[in-house]
Backbone bond lengths (Angstrom), bond angles and torsions (degrees), N, CA, C in turn:
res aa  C-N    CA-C-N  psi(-1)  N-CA   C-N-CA  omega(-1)  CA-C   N-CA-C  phi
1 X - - - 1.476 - - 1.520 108.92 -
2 X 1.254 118.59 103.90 1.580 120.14 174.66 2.190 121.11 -95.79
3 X 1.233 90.79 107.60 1.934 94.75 -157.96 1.986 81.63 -95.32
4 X 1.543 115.57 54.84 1.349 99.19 158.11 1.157 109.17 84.78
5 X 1.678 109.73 150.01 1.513 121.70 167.59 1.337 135.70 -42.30
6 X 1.079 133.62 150.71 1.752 109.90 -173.98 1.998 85.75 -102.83
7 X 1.289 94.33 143.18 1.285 113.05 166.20 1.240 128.00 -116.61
8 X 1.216 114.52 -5.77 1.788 113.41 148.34 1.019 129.96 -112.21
9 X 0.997 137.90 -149.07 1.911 146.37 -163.33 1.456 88.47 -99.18
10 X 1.119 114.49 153.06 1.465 131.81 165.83 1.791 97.87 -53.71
11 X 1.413 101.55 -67.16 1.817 99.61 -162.52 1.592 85.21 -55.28
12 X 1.103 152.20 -65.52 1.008 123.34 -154.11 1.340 132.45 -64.55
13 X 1.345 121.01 -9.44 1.701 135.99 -158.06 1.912 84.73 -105.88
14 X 1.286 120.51 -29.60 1.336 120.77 -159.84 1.858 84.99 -92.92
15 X 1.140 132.33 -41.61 1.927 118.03 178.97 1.825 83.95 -60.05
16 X 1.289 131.91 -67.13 1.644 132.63 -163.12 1.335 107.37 -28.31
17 X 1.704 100.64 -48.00 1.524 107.98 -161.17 1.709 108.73 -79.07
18 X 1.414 111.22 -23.19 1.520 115.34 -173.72 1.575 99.79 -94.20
19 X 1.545 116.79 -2.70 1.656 99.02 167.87 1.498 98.25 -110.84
20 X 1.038 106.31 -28.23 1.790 86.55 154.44 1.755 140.29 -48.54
21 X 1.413 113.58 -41.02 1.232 117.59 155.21 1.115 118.41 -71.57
22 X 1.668 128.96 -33.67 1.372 107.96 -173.35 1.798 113.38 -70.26
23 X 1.270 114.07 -1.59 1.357 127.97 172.83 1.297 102.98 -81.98
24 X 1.164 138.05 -37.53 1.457 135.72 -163.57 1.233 86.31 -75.61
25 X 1.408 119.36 -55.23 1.838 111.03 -159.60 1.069 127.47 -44.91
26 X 1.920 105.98 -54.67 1.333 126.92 176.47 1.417 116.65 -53.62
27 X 1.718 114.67 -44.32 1.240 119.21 -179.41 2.124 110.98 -66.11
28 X 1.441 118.91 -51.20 1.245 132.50 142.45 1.786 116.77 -8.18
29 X 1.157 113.29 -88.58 1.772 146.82 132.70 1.767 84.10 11.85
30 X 1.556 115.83 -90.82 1.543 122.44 -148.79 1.594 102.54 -74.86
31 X 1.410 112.76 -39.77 1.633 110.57 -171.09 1.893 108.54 -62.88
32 X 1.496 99.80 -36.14 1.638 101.75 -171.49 1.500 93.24 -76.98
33 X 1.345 136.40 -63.31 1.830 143.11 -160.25 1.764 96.74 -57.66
34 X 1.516 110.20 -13.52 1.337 108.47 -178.90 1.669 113.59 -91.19
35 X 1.533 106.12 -58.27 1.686 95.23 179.55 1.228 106.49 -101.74
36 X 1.329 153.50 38.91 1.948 146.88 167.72 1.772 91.27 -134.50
37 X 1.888 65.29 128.85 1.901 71.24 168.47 1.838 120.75 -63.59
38 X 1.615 95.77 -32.73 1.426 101.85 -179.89 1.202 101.33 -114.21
39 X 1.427 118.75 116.36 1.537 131.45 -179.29 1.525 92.63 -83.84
40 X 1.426 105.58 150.55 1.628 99.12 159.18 1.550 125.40 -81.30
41 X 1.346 118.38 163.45 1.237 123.11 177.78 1.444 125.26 -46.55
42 X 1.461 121.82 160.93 1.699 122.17 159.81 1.005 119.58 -28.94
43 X 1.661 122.45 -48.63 1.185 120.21 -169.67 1.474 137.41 -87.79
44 X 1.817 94.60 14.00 1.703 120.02 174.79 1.583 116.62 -89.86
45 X 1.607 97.50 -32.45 1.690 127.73 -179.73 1.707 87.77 -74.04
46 X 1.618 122.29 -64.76 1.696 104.20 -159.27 1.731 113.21 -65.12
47 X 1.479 100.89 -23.49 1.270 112.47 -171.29 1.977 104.78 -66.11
48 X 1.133 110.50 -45.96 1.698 122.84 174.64 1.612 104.03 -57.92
49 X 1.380 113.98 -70.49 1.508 114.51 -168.38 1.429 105.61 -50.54
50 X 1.404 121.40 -14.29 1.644 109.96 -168.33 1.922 90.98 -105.98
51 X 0.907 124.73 -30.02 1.107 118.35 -172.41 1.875 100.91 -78.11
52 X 0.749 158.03 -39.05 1.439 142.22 4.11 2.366 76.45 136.30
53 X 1.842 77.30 -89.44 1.326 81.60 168.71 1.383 141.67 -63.75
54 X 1.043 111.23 -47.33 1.868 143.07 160.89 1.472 78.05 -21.52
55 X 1.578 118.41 -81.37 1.245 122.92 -127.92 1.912 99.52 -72.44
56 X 1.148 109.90 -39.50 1.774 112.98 164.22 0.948 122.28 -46.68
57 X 1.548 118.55 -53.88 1.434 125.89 153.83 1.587 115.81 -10.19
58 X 1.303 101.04 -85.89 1.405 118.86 -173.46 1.505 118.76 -48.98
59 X 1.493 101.23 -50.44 1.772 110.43 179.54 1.520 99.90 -60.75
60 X 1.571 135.64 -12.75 1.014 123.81 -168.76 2.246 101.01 -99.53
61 X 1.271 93.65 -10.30 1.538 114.56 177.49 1.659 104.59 56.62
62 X 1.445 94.62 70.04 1.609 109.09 -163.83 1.988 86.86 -106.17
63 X 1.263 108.45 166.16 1.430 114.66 -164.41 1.868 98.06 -74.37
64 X 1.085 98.92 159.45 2.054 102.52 -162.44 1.455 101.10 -75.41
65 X 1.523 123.66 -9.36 1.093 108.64 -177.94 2.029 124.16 -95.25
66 X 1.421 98.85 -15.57 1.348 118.88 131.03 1.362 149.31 -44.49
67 X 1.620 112.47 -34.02 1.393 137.84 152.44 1.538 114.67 -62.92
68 X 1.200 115.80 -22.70 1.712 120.80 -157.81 2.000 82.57 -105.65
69 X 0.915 112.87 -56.50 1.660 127.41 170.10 1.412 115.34 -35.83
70 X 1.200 112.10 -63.01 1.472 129.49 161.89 1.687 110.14 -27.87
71 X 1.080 105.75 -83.75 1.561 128.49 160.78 0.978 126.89 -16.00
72 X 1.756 114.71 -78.66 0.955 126.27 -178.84 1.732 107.72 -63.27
73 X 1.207 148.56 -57.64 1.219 164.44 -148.08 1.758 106.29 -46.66
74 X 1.114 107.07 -66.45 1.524 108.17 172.91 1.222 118.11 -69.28
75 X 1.547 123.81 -43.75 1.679 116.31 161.12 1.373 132.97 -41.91
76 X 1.258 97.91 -39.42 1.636 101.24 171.10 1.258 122.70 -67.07
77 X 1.694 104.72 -37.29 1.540 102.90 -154.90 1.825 102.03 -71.86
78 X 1.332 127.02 -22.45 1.567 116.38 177.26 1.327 100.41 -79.71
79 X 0.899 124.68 -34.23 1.957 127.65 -177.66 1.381 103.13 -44.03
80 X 1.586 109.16 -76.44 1.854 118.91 174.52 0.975 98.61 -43.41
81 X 1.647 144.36 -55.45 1.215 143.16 -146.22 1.920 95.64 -66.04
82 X 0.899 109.92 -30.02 1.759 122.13 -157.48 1.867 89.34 -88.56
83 X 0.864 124.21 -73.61 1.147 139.01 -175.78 1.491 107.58 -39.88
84 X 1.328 135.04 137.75 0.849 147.15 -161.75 1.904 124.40 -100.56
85 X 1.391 101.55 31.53 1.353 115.02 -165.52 1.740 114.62 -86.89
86 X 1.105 115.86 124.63 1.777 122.30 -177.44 1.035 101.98 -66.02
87 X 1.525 92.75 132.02 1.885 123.71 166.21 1.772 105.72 -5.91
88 X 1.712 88.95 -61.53 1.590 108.01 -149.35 1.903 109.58 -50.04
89 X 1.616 107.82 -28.14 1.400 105.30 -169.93 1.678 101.69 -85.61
90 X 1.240 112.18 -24.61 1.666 109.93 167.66 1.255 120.78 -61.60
91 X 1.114 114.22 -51.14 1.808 120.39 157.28 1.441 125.40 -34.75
92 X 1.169 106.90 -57.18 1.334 138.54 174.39 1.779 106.52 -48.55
93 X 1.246 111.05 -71.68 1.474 123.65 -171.14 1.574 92.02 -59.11
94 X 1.433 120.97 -60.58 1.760 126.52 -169.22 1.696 93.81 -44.34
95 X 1.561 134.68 -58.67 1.064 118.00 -168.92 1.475 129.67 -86.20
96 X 1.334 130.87 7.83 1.444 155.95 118.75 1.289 91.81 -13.31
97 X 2.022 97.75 -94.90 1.647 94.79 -165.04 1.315 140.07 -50.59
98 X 1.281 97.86 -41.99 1.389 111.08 -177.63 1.850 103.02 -50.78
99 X 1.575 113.66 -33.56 1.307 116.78 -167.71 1.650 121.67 -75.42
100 X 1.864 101.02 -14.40 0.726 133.56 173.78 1.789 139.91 -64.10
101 X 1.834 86.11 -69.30 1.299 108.97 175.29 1.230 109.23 -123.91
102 X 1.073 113.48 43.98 1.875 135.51 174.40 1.525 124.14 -18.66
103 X 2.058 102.67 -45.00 1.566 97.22 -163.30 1.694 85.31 -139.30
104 X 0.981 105.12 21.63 1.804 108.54 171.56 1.493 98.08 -47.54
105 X 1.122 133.55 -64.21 1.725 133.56 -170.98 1.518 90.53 -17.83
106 X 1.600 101.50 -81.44 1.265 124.56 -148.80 1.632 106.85 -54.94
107 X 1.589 129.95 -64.11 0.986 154.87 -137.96 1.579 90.83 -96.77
108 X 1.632 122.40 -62.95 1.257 130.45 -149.09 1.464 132.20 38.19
109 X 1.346 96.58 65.04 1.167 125.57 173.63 1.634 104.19 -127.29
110 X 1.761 118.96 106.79 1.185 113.08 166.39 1.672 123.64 -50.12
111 X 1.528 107.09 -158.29 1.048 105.08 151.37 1.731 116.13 -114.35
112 X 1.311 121.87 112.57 1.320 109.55 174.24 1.718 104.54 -118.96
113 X 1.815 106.31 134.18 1.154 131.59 170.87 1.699 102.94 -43.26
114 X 1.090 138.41 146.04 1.417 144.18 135.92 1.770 109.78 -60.93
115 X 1.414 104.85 161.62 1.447 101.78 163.14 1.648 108.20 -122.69
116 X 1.074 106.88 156.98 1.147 134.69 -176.58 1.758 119.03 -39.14
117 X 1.404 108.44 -35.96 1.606 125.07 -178.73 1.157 114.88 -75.42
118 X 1.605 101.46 3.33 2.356 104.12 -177.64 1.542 89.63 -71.87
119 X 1.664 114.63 -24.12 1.568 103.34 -152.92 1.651 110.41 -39.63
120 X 1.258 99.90 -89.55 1.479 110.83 172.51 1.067 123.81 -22.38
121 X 1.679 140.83 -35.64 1.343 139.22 -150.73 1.652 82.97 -87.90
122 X 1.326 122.81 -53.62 1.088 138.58 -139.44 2.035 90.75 -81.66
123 X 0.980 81.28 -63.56 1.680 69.33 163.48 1.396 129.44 -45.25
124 X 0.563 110.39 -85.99 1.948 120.15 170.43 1.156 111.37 -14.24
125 X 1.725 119.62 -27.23 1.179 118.97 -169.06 2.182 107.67 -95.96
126 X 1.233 97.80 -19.77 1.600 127.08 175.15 1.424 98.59 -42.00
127 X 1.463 146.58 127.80 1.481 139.23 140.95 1.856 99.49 -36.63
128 X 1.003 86.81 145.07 1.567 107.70 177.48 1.617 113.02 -61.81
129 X 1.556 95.52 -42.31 1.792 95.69 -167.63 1.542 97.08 -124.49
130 X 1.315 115.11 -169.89 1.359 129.78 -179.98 1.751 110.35 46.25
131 X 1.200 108.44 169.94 1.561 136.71 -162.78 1.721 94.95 -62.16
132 X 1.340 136.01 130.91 1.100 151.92 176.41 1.309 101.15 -109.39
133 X 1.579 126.49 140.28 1.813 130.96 179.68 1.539 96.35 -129.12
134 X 1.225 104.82 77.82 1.370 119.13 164.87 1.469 136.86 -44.10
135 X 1.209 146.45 74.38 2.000 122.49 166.09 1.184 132.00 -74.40
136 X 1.055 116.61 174.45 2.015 119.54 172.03 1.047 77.19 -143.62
137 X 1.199 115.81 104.99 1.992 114.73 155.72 1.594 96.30 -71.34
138 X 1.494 125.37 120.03 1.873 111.87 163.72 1.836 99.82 93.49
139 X 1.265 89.96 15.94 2.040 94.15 165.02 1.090 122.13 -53.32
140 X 1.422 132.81 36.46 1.339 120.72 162.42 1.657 125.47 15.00
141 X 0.982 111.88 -151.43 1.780 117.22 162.98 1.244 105.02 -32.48
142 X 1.673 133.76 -60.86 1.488 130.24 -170.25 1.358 112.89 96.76
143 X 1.329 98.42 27.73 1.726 124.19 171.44 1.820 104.79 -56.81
144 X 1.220 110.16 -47.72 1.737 104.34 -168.67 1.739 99.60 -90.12
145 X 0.973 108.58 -14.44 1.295 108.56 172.33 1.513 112.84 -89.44
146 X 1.260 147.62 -51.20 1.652 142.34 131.11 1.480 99.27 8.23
147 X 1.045 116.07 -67.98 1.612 118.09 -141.19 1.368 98.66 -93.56
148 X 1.302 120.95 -44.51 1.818 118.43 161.34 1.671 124.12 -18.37
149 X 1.965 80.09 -71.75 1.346 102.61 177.07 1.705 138.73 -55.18
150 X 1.691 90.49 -26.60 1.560 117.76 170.51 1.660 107.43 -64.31
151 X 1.961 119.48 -21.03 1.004 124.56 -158.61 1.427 117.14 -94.82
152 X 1.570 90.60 -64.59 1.677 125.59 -178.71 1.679 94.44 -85.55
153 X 1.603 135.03 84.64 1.643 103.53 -178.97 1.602 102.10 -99.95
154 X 1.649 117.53 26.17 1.361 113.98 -179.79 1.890 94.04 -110.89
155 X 1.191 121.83 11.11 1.337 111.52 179.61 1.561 107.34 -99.99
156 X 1.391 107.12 -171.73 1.572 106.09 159.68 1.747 114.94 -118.73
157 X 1.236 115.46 151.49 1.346 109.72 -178.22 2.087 109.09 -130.41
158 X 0.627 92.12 134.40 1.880 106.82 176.56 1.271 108.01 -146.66
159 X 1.788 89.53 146.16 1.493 115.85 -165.90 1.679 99.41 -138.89
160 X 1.558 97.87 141.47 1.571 98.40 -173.14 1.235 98.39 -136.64
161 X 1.522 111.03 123.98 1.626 98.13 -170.47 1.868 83.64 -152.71
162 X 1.306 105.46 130.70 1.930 141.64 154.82 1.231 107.84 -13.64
163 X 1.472 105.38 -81.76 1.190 143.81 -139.55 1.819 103.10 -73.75
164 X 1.182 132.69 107.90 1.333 135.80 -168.76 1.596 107.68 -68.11
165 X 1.266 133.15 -14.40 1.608 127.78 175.72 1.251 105.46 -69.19
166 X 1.619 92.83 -65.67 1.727 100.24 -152.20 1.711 91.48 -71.07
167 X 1.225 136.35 -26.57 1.441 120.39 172.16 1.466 114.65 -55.25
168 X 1.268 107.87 -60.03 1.625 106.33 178.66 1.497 120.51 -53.81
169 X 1.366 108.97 -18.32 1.623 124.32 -177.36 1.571 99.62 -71.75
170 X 1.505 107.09 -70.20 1.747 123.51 178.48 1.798 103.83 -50.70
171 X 1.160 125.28 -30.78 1.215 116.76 -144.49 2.181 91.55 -89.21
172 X 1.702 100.79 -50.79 1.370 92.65 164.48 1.260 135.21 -79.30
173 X 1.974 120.50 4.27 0.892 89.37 -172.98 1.873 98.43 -101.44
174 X 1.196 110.95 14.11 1.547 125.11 170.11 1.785 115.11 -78.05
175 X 1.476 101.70 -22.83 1.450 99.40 -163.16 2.243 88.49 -102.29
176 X 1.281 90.92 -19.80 1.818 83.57 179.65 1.407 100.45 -66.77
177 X 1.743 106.58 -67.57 1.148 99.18 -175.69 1.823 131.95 -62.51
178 X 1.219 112.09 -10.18 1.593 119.99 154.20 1.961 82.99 84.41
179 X 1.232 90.32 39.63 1.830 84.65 -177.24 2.226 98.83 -91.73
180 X 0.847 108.29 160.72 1.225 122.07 170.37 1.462 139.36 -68.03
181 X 1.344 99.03 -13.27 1.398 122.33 174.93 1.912 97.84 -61.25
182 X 1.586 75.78 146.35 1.936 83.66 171.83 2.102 104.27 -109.53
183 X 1.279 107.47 150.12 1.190 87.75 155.27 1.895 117.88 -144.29
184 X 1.380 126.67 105.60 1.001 139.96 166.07 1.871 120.89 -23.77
185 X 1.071 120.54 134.22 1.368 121.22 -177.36 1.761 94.96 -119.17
186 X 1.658 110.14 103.69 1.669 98.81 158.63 1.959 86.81 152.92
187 X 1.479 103.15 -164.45 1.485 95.24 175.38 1.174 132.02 -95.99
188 X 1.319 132.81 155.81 1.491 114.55 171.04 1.704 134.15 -69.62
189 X 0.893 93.51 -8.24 1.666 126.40 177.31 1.503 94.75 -70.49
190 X 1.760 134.78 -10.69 1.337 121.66 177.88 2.002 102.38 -109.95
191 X 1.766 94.97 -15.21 1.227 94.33 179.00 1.323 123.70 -79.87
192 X 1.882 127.81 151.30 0.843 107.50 168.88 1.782 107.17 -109.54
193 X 2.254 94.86 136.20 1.425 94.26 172.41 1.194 123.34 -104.54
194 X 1.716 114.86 66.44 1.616 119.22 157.20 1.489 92.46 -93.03
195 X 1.053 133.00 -24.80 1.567 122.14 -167.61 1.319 102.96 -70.29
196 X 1.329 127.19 4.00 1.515 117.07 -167.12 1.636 119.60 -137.66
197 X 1.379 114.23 122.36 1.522 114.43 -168.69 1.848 115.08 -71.47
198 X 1.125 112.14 -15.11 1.486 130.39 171.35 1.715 118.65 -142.34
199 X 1.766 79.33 133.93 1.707 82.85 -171.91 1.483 117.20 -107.28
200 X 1.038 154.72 69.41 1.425 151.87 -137.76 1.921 101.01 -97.39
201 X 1.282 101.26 134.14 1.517 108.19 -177.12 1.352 110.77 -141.08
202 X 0.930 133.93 152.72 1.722 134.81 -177.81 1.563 96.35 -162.34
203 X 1.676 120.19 78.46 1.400 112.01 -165.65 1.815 106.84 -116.96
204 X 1.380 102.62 -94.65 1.798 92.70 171.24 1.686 84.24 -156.05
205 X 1.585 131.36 172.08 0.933 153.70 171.45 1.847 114.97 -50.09
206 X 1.734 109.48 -25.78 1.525 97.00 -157.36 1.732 78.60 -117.94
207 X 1.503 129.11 11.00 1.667 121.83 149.51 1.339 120.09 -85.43
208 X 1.510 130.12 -12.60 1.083 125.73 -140.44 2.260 102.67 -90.20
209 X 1.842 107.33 -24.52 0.875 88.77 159.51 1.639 139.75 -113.42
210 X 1.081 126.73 14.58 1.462 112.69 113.17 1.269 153.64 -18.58
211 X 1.003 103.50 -66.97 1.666 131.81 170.94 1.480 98.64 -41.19
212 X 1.508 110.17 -60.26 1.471 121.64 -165.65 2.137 111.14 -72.50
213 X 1.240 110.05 -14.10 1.123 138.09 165.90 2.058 120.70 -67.37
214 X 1.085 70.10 -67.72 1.947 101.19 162.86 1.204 104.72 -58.25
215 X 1.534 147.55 -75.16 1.151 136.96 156.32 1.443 143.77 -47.16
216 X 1.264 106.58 -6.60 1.636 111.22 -177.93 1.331 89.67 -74.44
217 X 1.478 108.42 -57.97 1.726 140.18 -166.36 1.867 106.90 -34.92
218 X 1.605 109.37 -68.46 1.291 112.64 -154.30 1.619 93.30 -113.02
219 X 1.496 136.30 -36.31 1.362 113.54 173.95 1.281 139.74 -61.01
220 X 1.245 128.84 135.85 1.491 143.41 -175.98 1.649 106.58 -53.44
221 X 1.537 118.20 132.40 0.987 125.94 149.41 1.785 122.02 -21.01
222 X 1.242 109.58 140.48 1.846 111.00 -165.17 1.669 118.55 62.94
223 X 1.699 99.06 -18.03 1.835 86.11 -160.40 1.364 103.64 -77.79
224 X 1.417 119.80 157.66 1.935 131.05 -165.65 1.607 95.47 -88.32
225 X 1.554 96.87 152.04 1.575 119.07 179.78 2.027 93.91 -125.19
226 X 1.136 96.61 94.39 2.063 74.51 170.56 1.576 98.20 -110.48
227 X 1.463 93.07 170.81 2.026 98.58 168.21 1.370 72.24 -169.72
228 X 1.511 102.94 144.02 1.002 136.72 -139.10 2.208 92.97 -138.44
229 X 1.178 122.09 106.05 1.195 142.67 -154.56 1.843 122.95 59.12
230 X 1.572 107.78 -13.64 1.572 100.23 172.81 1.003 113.82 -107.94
231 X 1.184 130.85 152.67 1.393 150.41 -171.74 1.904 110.06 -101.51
232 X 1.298 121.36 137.44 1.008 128.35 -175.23 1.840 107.19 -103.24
233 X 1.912 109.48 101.35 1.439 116.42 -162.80 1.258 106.05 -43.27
234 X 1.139 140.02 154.61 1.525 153.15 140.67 1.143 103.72 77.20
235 X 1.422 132.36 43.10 1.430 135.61 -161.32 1.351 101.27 -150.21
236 X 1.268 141.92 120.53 1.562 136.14 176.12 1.573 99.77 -103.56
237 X 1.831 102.58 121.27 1.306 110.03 179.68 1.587 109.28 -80.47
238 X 1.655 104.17 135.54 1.727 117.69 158.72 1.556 110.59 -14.13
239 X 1.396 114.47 -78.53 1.154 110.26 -171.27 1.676 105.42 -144.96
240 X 1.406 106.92 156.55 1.834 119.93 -157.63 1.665 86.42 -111.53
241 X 1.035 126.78 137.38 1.335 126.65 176.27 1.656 124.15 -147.10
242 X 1.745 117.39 92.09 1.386 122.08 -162.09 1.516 100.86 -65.61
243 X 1.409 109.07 118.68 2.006 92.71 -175.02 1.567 104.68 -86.09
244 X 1.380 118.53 -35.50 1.534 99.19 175.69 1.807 94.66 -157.82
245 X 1.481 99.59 138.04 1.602 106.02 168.39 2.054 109.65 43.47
246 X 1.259 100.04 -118.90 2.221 116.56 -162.02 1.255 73.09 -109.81
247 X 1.228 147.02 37.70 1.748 146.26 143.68 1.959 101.34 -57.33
248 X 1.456 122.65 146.19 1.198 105.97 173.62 1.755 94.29 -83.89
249 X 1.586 109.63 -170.59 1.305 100.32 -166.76 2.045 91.99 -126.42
250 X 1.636 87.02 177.18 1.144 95.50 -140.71 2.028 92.19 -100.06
251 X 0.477 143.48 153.79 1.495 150.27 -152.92 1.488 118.69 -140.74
252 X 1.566 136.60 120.96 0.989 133.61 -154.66 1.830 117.04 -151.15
253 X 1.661 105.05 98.67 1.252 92.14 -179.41 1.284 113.34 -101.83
254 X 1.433 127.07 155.75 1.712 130.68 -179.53 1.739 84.74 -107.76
255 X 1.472 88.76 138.98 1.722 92.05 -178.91 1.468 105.49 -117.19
C-alpha cells in the first residue's frame, strides 16, 4: 500500500506517527474503561499504541529500522520509567548520542562502522604507482583510512566526518600516532572533491543522490566514486564488487 511521497524528514513523520498512536491509545483507553467491567491493564494500552505505531510506520513504507523504533519507543519509556535509574546516566547517554549522531536530523546519515574487508577491494582499485588523493566523506574513527595510509605512505589520505565524537576520536588518534592522515571537522557537502583522485563514501540510501550530483559537478575526469553498500538510483555502477561472503558490496563509479 503506497499513501504517497513523504514530504518531511523521517524524524519528523516518526514524532506525527507517535502522536498519532498516542491518540489511538487514549481514545482505545476510554472506549474499553467505558463498556467492560474489567478493562485490561496498562500494559494492553502500551502494547497497542506501539503496535499501533509500528504498523503506520510501515503503511507509510518508512525504512524497517524505524518500524523496530516505532515499537520499541513507548515500551521502553514505562519500563525506564519503573526502573530506578539516576537522572545523571540519562544525561550522560543523551550527550554520547547527540555527540555521536549530531546532524542525522538534517543530513540522515547514521553513523555506520565500515568493516574491515573494504581493505583489499579498495586497494586494488588504487593506481599502482604515483601519489593517490584519497577521501572518506563520513570517516568515522578513520579505521580504513589508518590502514590505507599504513599501505600507500607516498599518497595522501582525508577524512571528513559531521559527527563531533568520532572526529575528536580520528583526529587524536592521528596526532598520537603522528600518522599523516588529515582529518576534517564539518560536512562534505562544503568540500570540494576535484582535489581528490578517489572518493570513498559509506553514507545512507537518501544521501547517495546528491552525492552523485556533487560529484558529476566538481570531480575530475577518470577520478573513482565508490560507496560501499549504497547504490547510486538511476545510475549503473562501473563495476559491482562482493568484498567478502553476506558482506554488502562495494560499488564503483569512474566519472
Amino acid at each position: 500500500m503506497k499513501l504517497g511521497v513523504h514530504s518531511l524528514s523521517p524524524s519528523i513523520e516518526a514524532i506525527l506517527i507517535q502522536s498519532a498512536s498516542m491518540f489511538f491509545g487514549f481514545l482505545l483507553s476510554f472506549v474499553l474503561r467505558s463498556t467492560l467491567d474489567h478493562p485490561p491493564s496498562i500494559i494492553f494500552y502500551v502494547i497497542s499504541q506501539a503496535a499501533f505505531a509500528a504498523f503506520l510506520t510501515f503503511l507509510r513504507e518508512m525504512d524497517w529500522w524505524w518500524i523496530a523504533i516505532q515499537f520499541l519507543f513507548p515500551v521502553l519509556v514505562p519500563i525506564l520509567l519503573i526502573v530506578d535509574i539516576s537522572p545523571t546516566y540519562y544525561f550522560c547517554g543523551f550527550v554520547v548520542l547527540t555527540l555521536i549522531y549530531w546532524s542525522i536530523f538534517r543530513t540522515q546519515v547514521p553513523y555506520f562502522p565500515s568493516t574491515s574487508a573494504l581493505l583489499p577491494a579498495v586497494l586494488n582499485l588504487l593506481p599502482s604507482d604515483g601519489i593517490v588523493r584519497f577521501v572518506d566523506i563520513g570517516s568515522g574513527l578513520g579505521g580504513l583510512l589508518f590502514r590505507l595510509s599504513a599501505i600507500r605512505k607516498e599518497s595522501s589520505f582525508v577524512g571528513i566526518e559531521i559527527a563531533p565524537l568520532p572526529w575528536i576520536i580520528s583526529y587524536l588518534r592521528s596526532w598520537f600516532a603522528k600518522s599523516t592522515v588529515r582529518f576534517i571537522f564539518g560536512s562534505y557537502e562544503r568540500a570540494d572533491l576535484g582535489e581528490y583522485d578517489v572518493v570513498f563514501a559509506y553514507l545512507s540510501p537518501v544521501a547517495m543522490p546528491s552525492l552523485w550530483l556533487k560529484a558529476v559537478a566538481e570531480m575530475k575526469p577518470g577520478a573513482l566514486l565508490l560507496s560501499y553498500e549504497f547504490i547510486i538510483p538511476d545510475v549503473e555502477p562501473d563495476l559491482c564488487i562482493n568484498i567478502a561472503g553476506k558482506e554488502p558490496f562495494l560499488y564503483v563509479w569512474r566519472i
